[in-house]
PASELUM-437692 format. One record per residue: residue in three letters; x, y, z of N, C-alpha, C in turn. Coordinates in nm, 3 decimals. Layout:
type ALA n_east X n_north Y n_up Z ca_east X ca_north Y ca_up Z c_east X c_north Y c_up Z;
...
//
This chain:
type UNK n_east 1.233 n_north 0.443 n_up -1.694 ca_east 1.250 ca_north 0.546 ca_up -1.594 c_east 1.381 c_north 0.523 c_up -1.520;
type UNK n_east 1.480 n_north 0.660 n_up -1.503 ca_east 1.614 ca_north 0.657 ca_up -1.427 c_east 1.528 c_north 0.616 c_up -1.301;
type UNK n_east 1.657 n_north 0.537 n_up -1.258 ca_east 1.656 ca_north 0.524 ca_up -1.033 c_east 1.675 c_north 0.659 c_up -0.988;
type UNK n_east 1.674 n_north 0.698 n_up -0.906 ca_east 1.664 ca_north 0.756 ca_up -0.809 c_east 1.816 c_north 0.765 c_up -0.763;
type UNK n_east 1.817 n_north 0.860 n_up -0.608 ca_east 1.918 ca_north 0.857 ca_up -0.572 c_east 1.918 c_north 0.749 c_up -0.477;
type UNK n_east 2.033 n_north 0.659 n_up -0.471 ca_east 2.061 ca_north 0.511 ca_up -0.408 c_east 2.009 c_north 0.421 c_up -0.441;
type UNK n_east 1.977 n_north 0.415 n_up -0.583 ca_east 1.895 ca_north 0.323 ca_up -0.623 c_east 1.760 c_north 0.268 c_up -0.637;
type UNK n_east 1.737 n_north 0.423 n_up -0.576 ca_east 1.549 ca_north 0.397 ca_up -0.529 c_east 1.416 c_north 0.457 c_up -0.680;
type UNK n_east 1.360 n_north 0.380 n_up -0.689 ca_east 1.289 ca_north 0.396 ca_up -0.829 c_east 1.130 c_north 0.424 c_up -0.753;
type UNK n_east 1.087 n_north 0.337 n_up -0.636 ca_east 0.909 ca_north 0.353 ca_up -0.639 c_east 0.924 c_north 0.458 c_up -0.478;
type UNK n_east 0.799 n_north 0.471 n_up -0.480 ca_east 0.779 ca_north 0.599 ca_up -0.356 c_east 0.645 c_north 0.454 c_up -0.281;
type UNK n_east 0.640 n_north 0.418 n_up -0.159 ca_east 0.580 ca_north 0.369 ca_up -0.133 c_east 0.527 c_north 0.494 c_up -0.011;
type UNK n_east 0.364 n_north 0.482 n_up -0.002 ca_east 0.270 ca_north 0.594 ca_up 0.063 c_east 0.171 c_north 0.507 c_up 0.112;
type UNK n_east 0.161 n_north 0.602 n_up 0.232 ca_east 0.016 ca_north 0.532 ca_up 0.297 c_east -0.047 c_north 0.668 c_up 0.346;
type UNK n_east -0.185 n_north 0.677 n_up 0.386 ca_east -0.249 ca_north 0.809 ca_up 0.364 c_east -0.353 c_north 0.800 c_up 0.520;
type UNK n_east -0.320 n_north 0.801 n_up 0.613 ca_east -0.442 ca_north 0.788 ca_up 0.717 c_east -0.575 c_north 0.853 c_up 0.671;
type UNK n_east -0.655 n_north 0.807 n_up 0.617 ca_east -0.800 ca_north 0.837 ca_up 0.569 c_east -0.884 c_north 0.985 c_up 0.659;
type UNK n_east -0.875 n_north 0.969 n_up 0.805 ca_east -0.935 ca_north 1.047 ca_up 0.841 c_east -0.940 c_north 1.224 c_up 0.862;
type UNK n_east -0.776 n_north 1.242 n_up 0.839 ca_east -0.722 ca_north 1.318 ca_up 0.842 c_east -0.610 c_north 1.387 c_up 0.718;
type UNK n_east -0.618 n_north 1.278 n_up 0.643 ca_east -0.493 ca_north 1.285 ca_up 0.547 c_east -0.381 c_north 1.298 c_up 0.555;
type UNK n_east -0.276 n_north 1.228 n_up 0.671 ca_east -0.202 ca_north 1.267 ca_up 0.676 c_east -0.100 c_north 1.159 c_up 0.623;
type UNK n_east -0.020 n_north 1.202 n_up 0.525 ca_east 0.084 ca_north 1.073 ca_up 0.472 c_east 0.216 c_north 1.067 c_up 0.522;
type UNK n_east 0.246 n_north 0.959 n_up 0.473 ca_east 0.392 ca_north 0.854 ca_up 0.537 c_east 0.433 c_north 0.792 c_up 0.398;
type UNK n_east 0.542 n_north 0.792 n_up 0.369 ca_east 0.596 ca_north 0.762 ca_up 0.239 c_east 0.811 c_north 0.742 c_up 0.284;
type UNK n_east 0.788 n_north 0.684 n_up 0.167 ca_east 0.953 ca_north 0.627 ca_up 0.203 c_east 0.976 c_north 0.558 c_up 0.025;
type UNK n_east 1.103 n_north 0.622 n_up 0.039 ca_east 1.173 ca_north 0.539 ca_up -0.132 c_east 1.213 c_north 0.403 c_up -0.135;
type UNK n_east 1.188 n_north 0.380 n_up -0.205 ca_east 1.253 ca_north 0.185 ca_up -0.223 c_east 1.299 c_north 0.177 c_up -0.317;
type UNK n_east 1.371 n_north 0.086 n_up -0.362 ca_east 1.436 ca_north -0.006 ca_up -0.438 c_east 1.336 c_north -0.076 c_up -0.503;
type UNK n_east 1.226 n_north -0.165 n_up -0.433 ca_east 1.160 ca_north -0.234 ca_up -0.453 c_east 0.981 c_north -0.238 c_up -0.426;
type UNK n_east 0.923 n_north -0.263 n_up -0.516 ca_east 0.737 ca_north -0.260 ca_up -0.521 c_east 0.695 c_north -0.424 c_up -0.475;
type UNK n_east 0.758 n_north -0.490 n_up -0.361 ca_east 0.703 ca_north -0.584 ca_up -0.356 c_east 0.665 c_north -0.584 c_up -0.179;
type UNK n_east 0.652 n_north -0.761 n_up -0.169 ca_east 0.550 ca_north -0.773 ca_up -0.033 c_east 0.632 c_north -0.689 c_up 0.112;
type UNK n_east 0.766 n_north -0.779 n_up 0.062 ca_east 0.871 ca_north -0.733 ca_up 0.183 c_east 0.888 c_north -0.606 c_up 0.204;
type UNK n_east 0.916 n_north -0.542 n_up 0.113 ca_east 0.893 ca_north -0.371 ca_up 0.093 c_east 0.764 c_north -0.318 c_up 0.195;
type UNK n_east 0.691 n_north -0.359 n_up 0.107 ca_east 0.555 ca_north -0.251 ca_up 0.211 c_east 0.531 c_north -0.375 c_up 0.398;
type UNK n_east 0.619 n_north -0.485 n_up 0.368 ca_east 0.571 ca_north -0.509 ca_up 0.451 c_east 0.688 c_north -0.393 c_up 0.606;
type UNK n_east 0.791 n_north -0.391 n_up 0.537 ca_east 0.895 ca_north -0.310 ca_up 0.643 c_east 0.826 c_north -0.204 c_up 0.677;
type UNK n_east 0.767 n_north -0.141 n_up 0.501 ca_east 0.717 ca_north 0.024 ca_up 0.523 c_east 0.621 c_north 0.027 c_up 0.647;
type UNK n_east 0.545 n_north -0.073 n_up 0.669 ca_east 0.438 ca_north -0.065 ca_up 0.723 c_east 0.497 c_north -0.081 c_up 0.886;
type UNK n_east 0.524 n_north -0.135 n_up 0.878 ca_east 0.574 ca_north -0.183 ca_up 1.018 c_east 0.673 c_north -0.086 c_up 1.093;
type UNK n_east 0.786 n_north -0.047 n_up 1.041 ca_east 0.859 ca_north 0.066 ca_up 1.046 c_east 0.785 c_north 0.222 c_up 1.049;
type UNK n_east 0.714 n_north 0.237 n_up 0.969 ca_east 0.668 ca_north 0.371 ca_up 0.935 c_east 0.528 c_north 0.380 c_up 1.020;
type UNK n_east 0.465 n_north 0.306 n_up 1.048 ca_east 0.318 ca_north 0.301 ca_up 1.096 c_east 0.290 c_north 0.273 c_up 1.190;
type UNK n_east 0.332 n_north 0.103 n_up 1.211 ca_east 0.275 ca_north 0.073 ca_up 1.346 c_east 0.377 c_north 0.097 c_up 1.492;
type UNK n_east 0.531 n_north 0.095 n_up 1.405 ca_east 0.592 ca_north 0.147 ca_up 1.557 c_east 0.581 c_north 0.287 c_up 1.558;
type UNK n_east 0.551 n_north 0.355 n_up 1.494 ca_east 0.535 ca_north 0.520 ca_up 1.503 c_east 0.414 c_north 0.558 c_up 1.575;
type UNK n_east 0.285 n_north 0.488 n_up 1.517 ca_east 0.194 ca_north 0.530 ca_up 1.585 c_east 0.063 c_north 0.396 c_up 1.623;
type UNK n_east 0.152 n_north 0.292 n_up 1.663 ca_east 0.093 ca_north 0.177 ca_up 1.709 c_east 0.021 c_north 0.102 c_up 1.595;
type UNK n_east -0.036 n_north -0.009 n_up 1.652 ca_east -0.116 ca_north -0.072 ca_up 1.560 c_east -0.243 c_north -0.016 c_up 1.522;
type UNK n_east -0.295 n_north -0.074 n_up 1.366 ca_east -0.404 ca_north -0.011 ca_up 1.316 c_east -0.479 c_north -0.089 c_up 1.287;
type UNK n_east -0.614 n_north -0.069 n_up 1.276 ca_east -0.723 ca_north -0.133 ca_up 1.315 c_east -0.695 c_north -0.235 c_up 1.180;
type UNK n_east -0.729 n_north -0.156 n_up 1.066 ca_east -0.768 ca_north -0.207 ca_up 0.924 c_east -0.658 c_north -0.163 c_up 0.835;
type UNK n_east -0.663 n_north -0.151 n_up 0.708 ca_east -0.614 ca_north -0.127 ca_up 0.635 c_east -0.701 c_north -0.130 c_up 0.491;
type UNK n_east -0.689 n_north -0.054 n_up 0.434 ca_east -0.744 ca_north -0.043 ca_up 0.268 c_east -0.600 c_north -0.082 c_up 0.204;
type UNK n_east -0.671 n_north -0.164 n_up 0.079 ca_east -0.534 ca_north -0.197 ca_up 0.027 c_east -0.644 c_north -0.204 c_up -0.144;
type UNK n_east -0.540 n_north -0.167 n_up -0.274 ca_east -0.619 ca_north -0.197 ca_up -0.390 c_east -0.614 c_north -0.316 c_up -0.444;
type UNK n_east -0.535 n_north -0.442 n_up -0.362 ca_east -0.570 ca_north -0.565 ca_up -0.388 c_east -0.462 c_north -0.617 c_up -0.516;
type UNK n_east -0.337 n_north -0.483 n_up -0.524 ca_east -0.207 ca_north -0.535 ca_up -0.562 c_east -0.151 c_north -0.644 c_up -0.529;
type UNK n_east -0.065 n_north -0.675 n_up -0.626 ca_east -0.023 ca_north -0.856 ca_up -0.601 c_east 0.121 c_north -0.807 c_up -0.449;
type UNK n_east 0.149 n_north -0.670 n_up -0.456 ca_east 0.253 ca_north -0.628 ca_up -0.350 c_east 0.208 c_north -0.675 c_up -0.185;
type UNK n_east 0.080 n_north -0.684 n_up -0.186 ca_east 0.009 ca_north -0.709 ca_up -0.039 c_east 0.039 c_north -0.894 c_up 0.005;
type UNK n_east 0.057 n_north -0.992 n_up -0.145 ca_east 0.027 ca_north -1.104 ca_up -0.098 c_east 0.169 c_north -1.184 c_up -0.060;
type UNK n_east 0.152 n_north -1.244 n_up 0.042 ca_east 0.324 ca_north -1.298 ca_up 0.129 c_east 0.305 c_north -1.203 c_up 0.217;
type UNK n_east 0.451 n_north -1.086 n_up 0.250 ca_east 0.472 ca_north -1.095 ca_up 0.401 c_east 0.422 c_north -0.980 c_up 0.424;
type UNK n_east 0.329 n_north -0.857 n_up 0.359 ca_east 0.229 ca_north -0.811 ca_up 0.392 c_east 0.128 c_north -0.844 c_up 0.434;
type UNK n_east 0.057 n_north -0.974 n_up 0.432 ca_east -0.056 ca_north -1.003 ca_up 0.510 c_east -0.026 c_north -1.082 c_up 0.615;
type UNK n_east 0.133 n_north -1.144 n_up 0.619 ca_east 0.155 ca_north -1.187 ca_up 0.710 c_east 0.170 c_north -1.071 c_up 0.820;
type UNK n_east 0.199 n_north -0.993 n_up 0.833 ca_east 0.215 ca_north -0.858 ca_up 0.918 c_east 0.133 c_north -0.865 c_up 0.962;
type UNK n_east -0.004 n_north -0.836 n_up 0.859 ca_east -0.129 ca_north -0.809 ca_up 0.877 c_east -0.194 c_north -0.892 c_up 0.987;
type UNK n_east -0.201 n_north -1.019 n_up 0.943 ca_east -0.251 ca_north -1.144 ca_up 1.015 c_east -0.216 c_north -1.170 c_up 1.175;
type UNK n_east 0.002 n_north -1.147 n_up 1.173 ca_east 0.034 ca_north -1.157 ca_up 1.289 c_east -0.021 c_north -0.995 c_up 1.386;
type UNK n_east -0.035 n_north -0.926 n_up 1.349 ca_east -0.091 ca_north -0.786 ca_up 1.449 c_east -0.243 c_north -0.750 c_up 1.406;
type UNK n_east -0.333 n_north -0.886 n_up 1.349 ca_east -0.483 ca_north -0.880 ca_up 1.367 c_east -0.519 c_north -0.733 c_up 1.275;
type UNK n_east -0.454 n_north -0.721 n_up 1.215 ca_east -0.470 ca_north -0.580 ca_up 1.113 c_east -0.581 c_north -0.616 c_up 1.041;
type UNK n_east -0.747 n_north -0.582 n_up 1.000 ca_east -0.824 ca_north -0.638 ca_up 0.905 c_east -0.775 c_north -0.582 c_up 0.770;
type UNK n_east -0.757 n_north -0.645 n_up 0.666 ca_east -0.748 ca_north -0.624 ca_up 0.524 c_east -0.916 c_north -0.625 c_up 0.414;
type UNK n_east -0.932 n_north -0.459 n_up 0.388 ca_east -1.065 ca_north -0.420 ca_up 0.327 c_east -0.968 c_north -0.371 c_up 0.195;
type UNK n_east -1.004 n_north -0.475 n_up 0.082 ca_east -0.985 ca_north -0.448 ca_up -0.029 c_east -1.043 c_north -0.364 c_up -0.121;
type UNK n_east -1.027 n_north -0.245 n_up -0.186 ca_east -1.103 ca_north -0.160 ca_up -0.263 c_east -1.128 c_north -0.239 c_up -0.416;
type UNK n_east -1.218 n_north -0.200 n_up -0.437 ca_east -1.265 ca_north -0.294 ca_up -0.583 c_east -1.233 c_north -0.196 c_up -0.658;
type UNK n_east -1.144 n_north -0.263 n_up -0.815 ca_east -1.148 ca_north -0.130 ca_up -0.891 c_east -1.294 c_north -0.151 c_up -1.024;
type UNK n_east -1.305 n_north -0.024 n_up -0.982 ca_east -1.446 ca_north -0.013 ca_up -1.101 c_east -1.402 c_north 0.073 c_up -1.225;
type UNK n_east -1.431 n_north -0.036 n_up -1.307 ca_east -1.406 ca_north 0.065 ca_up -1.430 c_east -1.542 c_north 0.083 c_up -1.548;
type UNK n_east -1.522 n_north 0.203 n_up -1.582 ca_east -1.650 ca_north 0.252 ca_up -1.641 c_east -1.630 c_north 0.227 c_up -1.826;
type UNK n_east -1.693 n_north 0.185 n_up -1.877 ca_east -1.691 ca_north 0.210 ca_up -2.003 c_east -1.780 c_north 0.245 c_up -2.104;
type UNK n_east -1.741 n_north 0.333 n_up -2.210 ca_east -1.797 ca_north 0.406 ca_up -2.282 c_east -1.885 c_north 0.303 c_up -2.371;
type UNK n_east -2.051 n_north 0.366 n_up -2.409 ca_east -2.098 ca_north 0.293 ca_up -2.474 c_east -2.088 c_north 0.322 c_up -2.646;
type UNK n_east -2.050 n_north 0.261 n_up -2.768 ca_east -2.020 ca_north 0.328 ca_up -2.852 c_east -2.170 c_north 0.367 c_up -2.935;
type UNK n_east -2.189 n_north 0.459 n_up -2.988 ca_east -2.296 ca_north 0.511 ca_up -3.020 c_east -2.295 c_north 0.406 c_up -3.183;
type UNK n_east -2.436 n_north 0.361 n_up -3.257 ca_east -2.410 ca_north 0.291 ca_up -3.342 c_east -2.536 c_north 0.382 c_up -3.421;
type UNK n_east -2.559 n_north 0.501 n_up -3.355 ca_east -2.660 ca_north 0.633 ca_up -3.511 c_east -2.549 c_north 0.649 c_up -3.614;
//
């Protein structure tokens, strides 16, 4: 996949659950430091700190995303991924 303009390749998003309302920003980069700016920049100085966070338990959350987390008492609720699989029929 081409970059983007300035070099930016991933779309990092966060979705306030209750309302749906999203926050997104381009990066360069899919790692901790990344979402940890996004978060901090885009979220908590915009609209203060947040209670929790859902996260899918990407390796992007571990380092200075939970350090964020940890230093502003943010709880981290990991979503489990479930995956379903087909049973193969043996008639």
């Amino acid at each position: 996949m081409e970059k983007g303009y300035g070099g930016k390749h991933f779309l990092l998003q966060a979705v306030e659950a209750a309302i749906g309302w999203p926050e997104a920003r381009a990066s360069s980069n899919n790692d901790s430091e990344s979402w940890a700016s996004f978060i901090f920049e885009e979220i908590i100085c915009r609209f203060g700190c947040i209670p929790f966070c859902l996260i899918d338990g990407g390796s992007e959350f571990r380092g200075a995303a939970e350090i964020l987390f940890k230093q502003y008492g943010i709880v981290i609720i990991q979503k489990l991924q479930v995956y379903e699989t087909k049973k193969s029929s043996t008639h």
